[in-house]
C-alpha positions in Angstrom: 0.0 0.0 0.0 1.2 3.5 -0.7 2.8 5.7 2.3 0.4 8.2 0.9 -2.7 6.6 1.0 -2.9 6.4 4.9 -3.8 10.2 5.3 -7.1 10.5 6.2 -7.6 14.1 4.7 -6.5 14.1 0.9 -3.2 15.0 -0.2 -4.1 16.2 -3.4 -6.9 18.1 -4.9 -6.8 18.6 -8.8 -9.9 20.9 -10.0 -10.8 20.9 -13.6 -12.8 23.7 -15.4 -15.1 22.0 -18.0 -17.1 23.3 -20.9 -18.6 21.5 -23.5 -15.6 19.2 -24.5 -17.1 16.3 -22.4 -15.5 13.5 -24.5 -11.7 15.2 -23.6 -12.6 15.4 -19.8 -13.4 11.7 -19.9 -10.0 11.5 -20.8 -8.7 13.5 -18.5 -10.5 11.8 -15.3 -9.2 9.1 -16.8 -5.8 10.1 -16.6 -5.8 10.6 -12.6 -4.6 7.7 -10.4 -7.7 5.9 -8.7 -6.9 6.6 -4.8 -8.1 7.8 -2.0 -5.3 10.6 -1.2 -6.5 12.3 -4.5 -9.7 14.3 -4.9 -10.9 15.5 -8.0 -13.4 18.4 -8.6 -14.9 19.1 -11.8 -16.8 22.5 -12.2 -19.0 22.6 -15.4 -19.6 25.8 -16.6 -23.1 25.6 -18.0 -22.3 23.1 -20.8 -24.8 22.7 -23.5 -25.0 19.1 -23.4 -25.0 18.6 -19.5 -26.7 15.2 -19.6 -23.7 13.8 -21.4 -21.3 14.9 -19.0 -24.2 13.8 -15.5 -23.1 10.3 -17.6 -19.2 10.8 -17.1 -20.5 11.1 -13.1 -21.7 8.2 -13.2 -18.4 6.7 -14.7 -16.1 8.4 -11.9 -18.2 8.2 -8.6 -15.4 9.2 -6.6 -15.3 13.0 -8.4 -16.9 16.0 -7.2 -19.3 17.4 -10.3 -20.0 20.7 -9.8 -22.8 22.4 -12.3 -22.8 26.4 -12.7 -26.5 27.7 -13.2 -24.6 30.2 -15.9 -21.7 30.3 -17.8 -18.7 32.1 -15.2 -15.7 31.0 -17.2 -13.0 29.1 -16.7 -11.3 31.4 -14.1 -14.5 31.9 -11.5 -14.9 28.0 -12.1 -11.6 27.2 -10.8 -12.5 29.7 -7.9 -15.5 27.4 -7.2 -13.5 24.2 -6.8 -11.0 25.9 -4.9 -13.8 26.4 -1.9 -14.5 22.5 -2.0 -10.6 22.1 -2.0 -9.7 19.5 1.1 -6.1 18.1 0.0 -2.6 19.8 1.2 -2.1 20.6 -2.5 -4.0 21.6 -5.4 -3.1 21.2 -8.9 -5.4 23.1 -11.8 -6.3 20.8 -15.1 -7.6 21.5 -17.9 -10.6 19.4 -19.1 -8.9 19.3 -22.7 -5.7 18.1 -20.9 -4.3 14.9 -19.3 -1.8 13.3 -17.0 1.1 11.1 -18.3 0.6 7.2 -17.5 3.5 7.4 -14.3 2.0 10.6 -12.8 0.6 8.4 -9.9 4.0 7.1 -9.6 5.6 9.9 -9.4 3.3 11.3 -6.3 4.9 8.7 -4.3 8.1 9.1 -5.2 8.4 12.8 -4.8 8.8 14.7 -1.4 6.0 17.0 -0.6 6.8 18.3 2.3 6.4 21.4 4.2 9.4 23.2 3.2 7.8 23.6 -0.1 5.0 26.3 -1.6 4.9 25.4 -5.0 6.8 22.4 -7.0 6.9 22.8 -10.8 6.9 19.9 -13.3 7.6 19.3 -17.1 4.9 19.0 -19.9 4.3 18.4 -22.9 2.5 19.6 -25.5 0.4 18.1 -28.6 -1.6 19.9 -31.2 -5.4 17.9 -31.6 -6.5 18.9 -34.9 -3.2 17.3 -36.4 -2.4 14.8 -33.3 1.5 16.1 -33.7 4.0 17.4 -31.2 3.7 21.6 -30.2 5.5 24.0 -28.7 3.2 25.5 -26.5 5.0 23.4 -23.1 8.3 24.3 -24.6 8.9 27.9 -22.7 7.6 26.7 -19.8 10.3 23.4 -19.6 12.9 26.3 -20.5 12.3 27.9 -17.1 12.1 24.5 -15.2 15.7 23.6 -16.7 17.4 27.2 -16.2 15.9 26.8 -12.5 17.7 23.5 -12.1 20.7 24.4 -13.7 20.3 27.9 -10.5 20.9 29.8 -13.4 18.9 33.0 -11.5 20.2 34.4 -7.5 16.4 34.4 -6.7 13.2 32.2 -7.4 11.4 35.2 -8.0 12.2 34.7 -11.6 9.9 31.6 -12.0 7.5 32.2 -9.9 7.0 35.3 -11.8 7.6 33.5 -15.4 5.7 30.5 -14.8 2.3 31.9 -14.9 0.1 29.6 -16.2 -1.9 27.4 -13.7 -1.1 23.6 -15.0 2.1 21.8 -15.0 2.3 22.9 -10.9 1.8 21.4 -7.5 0.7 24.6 -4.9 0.3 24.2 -1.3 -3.4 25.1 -0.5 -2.6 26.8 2.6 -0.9 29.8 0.5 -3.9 30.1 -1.3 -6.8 29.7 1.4 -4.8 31.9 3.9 -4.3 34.8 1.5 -7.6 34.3 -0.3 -5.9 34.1 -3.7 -8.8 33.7 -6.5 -8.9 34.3 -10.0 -10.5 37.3 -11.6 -13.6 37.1 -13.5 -12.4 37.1 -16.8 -12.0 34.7 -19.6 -8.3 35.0 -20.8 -5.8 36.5 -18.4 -6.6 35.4 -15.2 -4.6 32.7 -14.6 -1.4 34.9 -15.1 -2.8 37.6 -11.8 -3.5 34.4 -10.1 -0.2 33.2 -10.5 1.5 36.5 -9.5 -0.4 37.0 -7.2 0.8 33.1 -5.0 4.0 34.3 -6.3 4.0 37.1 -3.3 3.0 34.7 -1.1 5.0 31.8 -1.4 8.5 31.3 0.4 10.2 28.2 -1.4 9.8 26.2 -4.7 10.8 22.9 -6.2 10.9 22.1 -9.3 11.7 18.1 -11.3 12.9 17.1 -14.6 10.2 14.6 -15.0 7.0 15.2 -17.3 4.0 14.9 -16.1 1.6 16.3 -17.9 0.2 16.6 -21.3 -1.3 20.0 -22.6 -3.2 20.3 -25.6 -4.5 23.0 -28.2 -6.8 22.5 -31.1 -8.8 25.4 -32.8 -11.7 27.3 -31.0 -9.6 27.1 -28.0 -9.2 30.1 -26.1 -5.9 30.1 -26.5 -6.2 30.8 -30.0 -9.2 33.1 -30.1 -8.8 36.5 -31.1 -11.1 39.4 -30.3 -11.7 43.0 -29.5 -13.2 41.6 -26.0 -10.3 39.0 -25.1 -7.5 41.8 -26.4 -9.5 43.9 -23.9 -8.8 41.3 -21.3 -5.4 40.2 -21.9 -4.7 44.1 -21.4 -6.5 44.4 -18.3 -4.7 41.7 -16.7 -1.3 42.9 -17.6 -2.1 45.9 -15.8 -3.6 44.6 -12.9 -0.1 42.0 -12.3 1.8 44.9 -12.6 -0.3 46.4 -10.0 1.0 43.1 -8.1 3.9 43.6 -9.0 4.9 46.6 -10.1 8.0 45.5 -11.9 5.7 43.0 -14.4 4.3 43.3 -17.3 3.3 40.9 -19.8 3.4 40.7 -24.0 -0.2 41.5 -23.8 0.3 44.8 -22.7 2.8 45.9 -25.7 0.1 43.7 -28.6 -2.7 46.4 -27.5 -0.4 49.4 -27.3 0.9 48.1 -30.9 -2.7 47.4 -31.8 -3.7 51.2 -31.0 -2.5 53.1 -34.0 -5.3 50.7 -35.8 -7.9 50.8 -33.5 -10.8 53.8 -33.3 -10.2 56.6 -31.2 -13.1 55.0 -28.8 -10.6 52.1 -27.9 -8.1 54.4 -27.3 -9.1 56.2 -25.0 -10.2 53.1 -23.6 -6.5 52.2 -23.2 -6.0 55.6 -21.8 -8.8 56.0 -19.3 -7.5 52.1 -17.7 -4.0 53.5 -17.7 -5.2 56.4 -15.3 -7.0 54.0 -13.2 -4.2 51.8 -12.5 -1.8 55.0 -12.1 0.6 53.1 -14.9 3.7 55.0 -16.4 3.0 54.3 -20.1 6.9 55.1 -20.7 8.3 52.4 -18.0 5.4 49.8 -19.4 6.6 50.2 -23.1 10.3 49.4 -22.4 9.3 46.7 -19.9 6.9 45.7 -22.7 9.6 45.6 -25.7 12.2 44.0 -23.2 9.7 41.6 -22.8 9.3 41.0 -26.6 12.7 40.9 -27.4 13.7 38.1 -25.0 10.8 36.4 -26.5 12.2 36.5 -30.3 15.9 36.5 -29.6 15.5 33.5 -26.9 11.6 32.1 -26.7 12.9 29.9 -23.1 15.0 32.4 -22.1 12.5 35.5 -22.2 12.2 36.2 -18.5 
């Protein structure tokens, strides 16, 4: 029997944001090791064919479903599962995602102890419209391997780089203590959420090993372009920097780019949100095309 298996309260909560990709979050429930010491939430956001996924419940009896009465987003959802959250440590899914085959393995093997906030692991990435290897997990291995190789003084540098919420084991005590949440918005978020911990936390880990799998196909929101989401990505740029007020992401420089061909109503959209965060324009463009420039000269190397 596992060491781990003999806690009463869960070790490990992993909450996954659903929405109408019920077929991929089989796969994904799938994916997680069948024990007691791990918990897993679901939060469906008001999908369309809600009967199909009541029938994944009954498949995994052990999960938590949780049905919103209205569509929240994937952000809000997470904040929802992150109330029911029981286990020492939490670890954010995707529903369109999955865990490799050793992941339950690897629990046992690594030490999760309480010397540690936040312990970062390797992914992978593959494209589903052409089933073929992508790069989108390839930045984020670049910081795990400069970390390991201690090739920053601080670890301030991926805690602050790092800032999407998968590939990552957090303590759950950082977050329920300091009542960190995601913002209610549907792109962003999970980059204020993450530098937001990131002023909380006092120590990280990180291992070579990959354990997860992310995916993107088309209609994802990670490939979604709009006036709306440009909107977002911008306001969350501005409220990390708020966090921390030596931050900002790409986001920020795409809209400030993006202004010369916008109307004048968007930019004095742009303008009014700069005055309401109290943003020097000046410090955020250099930040901004420092930001862009590690990106093109060295993608893994960018922060």
């Amino acid at each position: 029997m596992s060491i781990l298996n003999t806690i009463m309260r869960p070790l490990l909560t992993i909450i996954i944001p659903h929405k109408d990709t019920p077929t991929l979050l089989r796969r994904c429930i799938a994916s997680i090791p069948n024990r007691q010491d791990i918990h897993t939430i679901v939060v469906d956001d008001h999908s369309e064919d809600v009967k199909t996924v009541r029938d994944i419940q009954e498949m995994f009896p052990a999960v938590t479903f949780i049905y919103n009465d209205k569509q929240v987003g994937p952000g809000f959802s997470r904040n929802i599962g992150l109330e029911k959250a029981e286990g020492e440590w939490v670890i954010f899914a995707d529903a369109d995602d999955y865990f490799e085959d050793n992941f339950g393995v690897f629990l046992d093997s690594v030490a999760l102890d309480a010397s540690t906030d936040i312990i970062y692991l390797k992914s992978r990435s593959i494209d589903l419209d052409t089933g073929k290897e992508s790069n989108r997990a390839d930045y984020y291995n670049g910081l795990v391997d400069r970390f390991l190789r201690h090739e920053w003084r601080s670890e301030e540098r991926i805690l602050l780089c790092y800032d999407v919420p998968w590939g990552k084991i957090m303590r759950n005590a950082v977050i329920q203590e300091n009542a960190i949440r995601f913002p209610q918005m549907t792109v962003g978020e999970d980059t204020v959420f993450s530098v937001t911990l990131a002023t909380m936390v006092r120590h990280v880990k990180a291992y070579n090993q990959v354990m997860y799998v992310v995916t993107s196909h088309l209609g994802s929101l990670t490939t979604l372009d709009s006036q709306e989401m440009n909107r977002e990505r911008f306001m969350s740029s501005l409220m990390v920097n708020k966090v921390w007020p030596s931050v900002f992401t790409d986001s920020f420089l795409d809209k400030l780019i993006c202004i010369g061909k916008t109307n004048r109503k968007e930019f004095l959209w742009c303008l009014r949100m700069l005055v309401q965060y109290r943003v020097n324009p000046l410090s955020a463009i250099y930040r901004g095309i420092v930001y862009k420039w590690g990106m093109w000269r060295h993608p893994a190397k960018s922060c």
